[in-house]
SETI-70188 format. One record per atom (N, C-alpha, C): residue number from 1; residue in one letter; atom name; x, y, z. Coordinates in Angstrom, 1 decimal, always signed. Atoms other than C-alpha are relative to their C-alpha. Layout:
# SETI-70188
 num residu atome     xx     yy     zz
 NUM      A    CA      X      Y      Z
...
END
This chain:
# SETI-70188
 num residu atome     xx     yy     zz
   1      X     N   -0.7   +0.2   -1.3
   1      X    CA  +24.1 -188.5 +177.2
   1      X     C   +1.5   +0.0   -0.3
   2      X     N   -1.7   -0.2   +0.3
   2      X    CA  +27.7 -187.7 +177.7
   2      X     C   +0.5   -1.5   +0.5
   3      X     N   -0.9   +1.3   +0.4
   3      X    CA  +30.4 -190.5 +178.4
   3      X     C   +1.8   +1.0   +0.5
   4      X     N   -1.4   -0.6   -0.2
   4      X    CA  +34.0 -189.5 +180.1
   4      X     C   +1.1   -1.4   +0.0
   5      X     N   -1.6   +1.0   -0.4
   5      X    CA  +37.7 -191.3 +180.2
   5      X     C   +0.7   +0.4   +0.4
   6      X     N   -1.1   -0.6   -0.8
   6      X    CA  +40.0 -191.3 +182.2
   6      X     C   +1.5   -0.4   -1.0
   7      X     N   -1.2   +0.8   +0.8
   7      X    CA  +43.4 -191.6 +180.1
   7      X     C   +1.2   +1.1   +0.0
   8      X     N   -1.6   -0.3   +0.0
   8      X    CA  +46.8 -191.2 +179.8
   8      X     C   +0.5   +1.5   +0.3
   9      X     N   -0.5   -1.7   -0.2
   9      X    CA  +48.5 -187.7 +181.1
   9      X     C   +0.7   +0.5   -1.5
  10      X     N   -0.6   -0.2   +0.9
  10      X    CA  +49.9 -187.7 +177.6
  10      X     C   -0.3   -0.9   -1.2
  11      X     N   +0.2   +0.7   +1.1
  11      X    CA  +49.4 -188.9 +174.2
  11      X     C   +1.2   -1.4   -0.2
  12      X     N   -0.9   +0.5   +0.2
  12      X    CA  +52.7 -190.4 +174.8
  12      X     C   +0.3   -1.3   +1.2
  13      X     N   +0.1   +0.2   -1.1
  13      X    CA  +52.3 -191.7 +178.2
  13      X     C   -0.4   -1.5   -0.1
  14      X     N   +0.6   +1.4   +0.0
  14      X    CA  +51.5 -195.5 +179.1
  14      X     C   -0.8   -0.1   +1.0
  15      X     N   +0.8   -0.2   -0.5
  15      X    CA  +48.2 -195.8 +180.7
  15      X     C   +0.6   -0.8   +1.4
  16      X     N   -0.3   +0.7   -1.4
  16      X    CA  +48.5 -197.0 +184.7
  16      X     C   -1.4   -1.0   +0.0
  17      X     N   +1.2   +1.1   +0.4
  17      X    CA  +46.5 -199.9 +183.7
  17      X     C   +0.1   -1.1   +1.8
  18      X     N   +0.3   +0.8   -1.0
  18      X    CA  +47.3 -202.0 +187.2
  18      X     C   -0.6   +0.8   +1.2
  19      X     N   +0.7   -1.1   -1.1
  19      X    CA  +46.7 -199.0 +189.2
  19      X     C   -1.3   +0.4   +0.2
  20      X     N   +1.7   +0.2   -0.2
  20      X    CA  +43.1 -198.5 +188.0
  20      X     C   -0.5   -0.6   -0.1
  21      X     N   +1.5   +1.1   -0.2
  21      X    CA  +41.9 -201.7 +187.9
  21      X     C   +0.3   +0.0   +2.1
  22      X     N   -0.2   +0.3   -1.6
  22      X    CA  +43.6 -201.9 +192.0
  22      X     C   -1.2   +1.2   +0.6
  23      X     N   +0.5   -1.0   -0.1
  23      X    CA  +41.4 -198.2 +192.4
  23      X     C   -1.6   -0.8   -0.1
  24      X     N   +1.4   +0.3   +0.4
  24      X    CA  +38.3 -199.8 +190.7
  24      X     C   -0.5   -1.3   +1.2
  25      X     N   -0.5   +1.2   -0.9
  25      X    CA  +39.0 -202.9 +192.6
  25      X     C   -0.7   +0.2   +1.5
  26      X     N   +0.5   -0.4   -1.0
  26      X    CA  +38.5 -201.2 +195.9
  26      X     C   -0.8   +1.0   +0.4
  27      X     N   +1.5   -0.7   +0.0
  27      X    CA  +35.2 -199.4 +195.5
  27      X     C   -0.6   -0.6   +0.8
  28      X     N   +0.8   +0.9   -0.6
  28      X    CA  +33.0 -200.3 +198.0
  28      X     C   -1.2   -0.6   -1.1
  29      X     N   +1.4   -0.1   +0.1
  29      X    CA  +30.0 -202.3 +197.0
  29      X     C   +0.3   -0.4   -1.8
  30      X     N   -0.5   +0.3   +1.4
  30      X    CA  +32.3 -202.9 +193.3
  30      X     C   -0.7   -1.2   -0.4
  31      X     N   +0.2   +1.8   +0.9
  31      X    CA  +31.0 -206.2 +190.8
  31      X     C   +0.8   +0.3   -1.1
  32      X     N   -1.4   +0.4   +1.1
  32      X    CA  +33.8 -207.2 +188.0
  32      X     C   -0.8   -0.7   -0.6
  33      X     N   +0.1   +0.9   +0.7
  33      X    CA  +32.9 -208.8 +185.0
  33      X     C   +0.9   +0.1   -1.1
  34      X     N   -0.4   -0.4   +1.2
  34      X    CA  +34.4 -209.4 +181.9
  34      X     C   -0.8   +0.7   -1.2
  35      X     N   +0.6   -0.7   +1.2
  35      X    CA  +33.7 -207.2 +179.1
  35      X     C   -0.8   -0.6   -1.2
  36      X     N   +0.5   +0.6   +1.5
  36      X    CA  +31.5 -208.6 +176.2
  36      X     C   +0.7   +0.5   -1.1
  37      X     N   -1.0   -0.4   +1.6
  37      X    CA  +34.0 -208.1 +173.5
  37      X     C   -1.0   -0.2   -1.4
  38      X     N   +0.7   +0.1   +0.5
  38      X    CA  +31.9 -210.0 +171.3
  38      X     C   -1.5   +0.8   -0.5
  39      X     N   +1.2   -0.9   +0.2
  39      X    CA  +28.7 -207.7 +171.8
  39      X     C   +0.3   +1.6   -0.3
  40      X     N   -0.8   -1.0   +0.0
  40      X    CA  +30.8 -204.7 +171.5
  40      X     C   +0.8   +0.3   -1.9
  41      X     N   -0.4   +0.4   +1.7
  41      X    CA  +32.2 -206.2 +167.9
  41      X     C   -1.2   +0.0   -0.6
  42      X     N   +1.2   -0.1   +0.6
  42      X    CA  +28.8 -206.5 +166.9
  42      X     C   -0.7   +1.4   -0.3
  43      X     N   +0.2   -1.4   +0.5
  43      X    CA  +27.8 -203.4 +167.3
  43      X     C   +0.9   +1.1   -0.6
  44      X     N   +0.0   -0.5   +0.8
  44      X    CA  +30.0 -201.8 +166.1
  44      X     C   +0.0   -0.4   -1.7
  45      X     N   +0.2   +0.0   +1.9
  45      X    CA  +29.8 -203.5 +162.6
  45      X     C   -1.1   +0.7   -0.3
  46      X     N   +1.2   -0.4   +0.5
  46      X    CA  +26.4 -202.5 +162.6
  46      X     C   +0.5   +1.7   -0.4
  47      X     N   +0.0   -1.8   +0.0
  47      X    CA  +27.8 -198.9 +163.0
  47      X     C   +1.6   +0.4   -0.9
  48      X     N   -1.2   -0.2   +1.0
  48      X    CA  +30.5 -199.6 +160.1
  48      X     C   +1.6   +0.6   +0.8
  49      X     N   -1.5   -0.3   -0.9
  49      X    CA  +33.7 -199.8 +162.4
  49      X     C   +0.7   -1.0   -1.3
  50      X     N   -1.0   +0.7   +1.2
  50      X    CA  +36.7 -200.6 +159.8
  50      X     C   +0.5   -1.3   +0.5
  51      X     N   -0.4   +1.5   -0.2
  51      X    CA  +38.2 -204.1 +160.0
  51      X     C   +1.0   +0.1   +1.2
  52      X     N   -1.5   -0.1   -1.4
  52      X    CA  +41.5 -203.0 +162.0
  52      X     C   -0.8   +0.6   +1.2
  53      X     N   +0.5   -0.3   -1.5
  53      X    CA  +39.4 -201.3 +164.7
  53      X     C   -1.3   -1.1   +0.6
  54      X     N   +0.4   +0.8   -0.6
  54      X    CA  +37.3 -204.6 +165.0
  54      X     C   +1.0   -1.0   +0.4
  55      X     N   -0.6   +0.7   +0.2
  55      X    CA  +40.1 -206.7 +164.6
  55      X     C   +1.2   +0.5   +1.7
  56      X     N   -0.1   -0.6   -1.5
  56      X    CA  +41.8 -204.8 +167.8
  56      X     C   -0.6   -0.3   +1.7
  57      X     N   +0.5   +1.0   -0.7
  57      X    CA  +38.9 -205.7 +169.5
  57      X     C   +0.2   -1.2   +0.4
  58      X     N   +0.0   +1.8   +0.1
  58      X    CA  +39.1 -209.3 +169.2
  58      X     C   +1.5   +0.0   +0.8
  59      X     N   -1.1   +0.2   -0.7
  59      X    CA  +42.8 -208.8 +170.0
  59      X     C   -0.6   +0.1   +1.7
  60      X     N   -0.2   -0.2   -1.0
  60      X    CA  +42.0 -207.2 +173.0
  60      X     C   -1.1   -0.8   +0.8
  61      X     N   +0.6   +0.8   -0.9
  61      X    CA  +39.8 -209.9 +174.2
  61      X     C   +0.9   -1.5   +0.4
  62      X     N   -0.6   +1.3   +0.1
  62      X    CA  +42.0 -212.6 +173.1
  62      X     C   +1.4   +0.6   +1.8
  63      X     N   -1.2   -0.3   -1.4
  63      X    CA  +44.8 -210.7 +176.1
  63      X     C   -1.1   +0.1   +1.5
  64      X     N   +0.8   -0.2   -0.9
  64      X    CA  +41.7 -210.5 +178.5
  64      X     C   +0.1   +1.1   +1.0
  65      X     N   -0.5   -1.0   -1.2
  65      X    CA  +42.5 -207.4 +180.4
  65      X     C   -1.2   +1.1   -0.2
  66      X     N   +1.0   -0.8   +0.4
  66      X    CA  +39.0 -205.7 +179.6
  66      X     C   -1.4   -1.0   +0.9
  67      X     N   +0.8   +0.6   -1.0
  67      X    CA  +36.7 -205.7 +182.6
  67      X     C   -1.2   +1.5   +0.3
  68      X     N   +1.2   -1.0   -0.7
  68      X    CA  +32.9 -203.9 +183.6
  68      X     C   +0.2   -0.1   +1.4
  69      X     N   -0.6   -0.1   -1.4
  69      X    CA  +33.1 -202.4 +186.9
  69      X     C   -1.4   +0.7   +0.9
  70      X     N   +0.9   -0.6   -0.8
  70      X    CA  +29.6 -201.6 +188.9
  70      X     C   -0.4   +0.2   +1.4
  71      X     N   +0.6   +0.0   -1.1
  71      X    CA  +28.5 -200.1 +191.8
  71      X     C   -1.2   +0.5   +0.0
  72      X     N   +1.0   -0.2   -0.1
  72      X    CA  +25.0 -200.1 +192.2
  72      X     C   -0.5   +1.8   +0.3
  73      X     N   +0.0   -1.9   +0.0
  73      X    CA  +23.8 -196.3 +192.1
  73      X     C   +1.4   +0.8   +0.3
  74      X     N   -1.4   -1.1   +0.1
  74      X    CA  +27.4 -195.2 +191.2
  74      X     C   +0.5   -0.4   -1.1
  75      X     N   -1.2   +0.4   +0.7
  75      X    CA  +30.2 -195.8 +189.3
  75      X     C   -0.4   -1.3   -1.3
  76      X     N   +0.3   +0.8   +1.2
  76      X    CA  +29.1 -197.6 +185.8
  76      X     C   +1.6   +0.0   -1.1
  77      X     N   -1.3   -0.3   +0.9
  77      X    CA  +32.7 -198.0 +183.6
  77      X     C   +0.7   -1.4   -1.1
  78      X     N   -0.8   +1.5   +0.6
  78      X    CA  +34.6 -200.7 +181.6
  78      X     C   +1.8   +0.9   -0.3
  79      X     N   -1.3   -0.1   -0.1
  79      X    CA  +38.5 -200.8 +182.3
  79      X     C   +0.4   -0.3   -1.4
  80      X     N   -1.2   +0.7   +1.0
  80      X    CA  +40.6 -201.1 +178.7
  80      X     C   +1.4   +0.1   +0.7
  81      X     N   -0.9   -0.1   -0.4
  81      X    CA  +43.7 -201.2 +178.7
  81      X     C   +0.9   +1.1   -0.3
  82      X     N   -0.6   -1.3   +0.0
  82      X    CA  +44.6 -197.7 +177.9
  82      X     C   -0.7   +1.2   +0.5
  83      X     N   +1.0   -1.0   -0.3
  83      X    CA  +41.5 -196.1 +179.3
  83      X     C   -0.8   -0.7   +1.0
  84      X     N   +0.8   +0.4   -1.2
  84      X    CA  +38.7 -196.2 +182.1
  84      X     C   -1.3   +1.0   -1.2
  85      X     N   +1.0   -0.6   +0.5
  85      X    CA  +35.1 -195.6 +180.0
  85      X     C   -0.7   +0.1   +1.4
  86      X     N   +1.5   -0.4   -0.6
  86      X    CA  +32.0 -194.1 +182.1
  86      X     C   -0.7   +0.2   -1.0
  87      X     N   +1.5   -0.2   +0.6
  87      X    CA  +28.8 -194.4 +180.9
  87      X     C   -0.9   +0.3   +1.4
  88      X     N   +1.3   -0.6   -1.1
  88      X    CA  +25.6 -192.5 +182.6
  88      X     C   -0.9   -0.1   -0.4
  89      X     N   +1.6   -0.3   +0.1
  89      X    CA  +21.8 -192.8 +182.5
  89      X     C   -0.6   +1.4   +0.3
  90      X     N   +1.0   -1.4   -0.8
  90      X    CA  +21.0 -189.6 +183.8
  90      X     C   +1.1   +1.0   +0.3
  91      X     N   -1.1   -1.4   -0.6
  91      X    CA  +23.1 -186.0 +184.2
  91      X     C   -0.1   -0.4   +1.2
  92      X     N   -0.6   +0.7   -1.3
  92      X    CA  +22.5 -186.9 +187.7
  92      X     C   +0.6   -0.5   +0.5
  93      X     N   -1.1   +1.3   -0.5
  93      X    CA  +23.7 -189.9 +187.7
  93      X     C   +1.8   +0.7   -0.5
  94      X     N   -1.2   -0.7   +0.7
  94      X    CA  +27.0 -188.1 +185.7
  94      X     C   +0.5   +1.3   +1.3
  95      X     N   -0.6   -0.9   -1.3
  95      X    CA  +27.0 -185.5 +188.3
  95      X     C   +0.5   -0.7   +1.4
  96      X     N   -0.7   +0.9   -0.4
  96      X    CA  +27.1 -187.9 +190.9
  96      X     C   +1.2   -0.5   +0.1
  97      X     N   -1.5   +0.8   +0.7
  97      X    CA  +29.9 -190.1 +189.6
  97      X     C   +1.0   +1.3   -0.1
  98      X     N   -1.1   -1.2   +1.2
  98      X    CA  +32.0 -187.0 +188.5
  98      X     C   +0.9   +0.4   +1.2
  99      X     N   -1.1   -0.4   -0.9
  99      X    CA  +33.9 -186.5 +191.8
  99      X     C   +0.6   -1.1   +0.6
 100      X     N   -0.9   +1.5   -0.3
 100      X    CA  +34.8 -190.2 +192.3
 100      X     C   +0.8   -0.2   -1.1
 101      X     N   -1.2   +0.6   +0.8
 101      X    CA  +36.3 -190.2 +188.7
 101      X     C   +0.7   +1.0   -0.2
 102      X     N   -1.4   -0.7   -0.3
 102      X    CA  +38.4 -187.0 +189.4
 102      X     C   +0.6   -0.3   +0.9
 103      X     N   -1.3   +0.5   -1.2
 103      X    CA  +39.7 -188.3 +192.4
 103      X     C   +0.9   -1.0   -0.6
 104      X     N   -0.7   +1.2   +0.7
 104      X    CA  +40.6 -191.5 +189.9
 104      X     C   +1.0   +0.6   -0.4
 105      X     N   -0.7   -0.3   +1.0
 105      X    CA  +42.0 -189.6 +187.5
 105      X     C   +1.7   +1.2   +0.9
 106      X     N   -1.1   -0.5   -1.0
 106      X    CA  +44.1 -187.7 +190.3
 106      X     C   +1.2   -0.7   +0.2
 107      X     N   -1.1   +0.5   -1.0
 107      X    CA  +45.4 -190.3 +192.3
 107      X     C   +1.0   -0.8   -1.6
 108      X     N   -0.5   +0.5   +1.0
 108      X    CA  +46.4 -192.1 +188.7
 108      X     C   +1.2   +0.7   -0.9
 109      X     N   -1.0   -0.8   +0.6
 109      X    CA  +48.2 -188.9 +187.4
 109      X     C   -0.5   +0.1   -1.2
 110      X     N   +0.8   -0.1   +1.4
 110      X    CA  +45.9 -189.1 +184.1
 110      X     C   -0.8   +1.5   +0.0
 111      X     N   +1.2   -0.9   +0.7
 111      X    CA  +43.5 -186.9 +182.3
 111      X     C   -1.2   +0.0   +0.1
 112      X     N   +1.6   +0.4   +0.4
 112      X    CA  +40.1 -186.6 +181.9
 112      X     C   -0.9   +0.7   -1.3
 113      X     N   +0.5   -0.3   +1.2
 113      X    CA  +38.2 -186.6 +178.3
 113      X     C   -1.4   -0.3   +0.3
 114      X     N   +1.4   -0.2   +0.0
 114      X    CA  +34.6 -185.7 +178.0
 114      X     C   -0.4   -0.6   -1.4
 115      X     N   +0.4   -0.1   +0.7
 115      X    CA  +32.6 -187.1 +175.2
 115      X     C   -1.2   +0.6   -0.2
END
């Protein structure tokens, strides 16, 4: 299953981090949580993540600005703070989604990366 982000118009660029959480924010039908940092640190040890890219993590929980963002049959994502992840169940569901997160990635002035 693929996996897209929305990020930065440039390698150089500073993500519009209030602009897409305000975007995500007003999705109809949106739920917010916080991110499980902790379950996120876990796996990846299991999957041999180096110390500084766990240790990042943790930062970036200790600043709290890392939020899940769902709309029931849509939009699956978690907000960082230099990026907007999608996750999909189903090409469908990826097809679906895929013209709500180019409009994001529009009105934001970002990019969009495929994994």
């Amino acid at each position: 299953m693929s996996a897209i982000r929305i990020i930065p118009p440039t390698d150089e660029a500073p993500f519009p981090y209030d602009a897409a959480k305000a975007i995500l924010e007003g999705l109809p039908g949106v739920s917010r949580s916080e991110t499980d940092i902790p379950e996120i640190v876990a796996a990846g040890a299991r999957f041999g993540w180096p110390k500084a890219m766990i240790d990042e993590h943790w930062e970036l929980m200790r600043r709290g600005k890392c939020f899940d963002y769902h709309v029931e049959d849509g939009i699956s994502c978690t907000l960082w703070e230099d990026n907007i992840f999608f996750g999909f169940h189903s090409g469908e569901h990826e097809d679906a989604c895929l013209p709500v997160i180019q409009s994001m990635a529009a009105q934001l002035g970002c990019r969009i990366l495929r994994h």
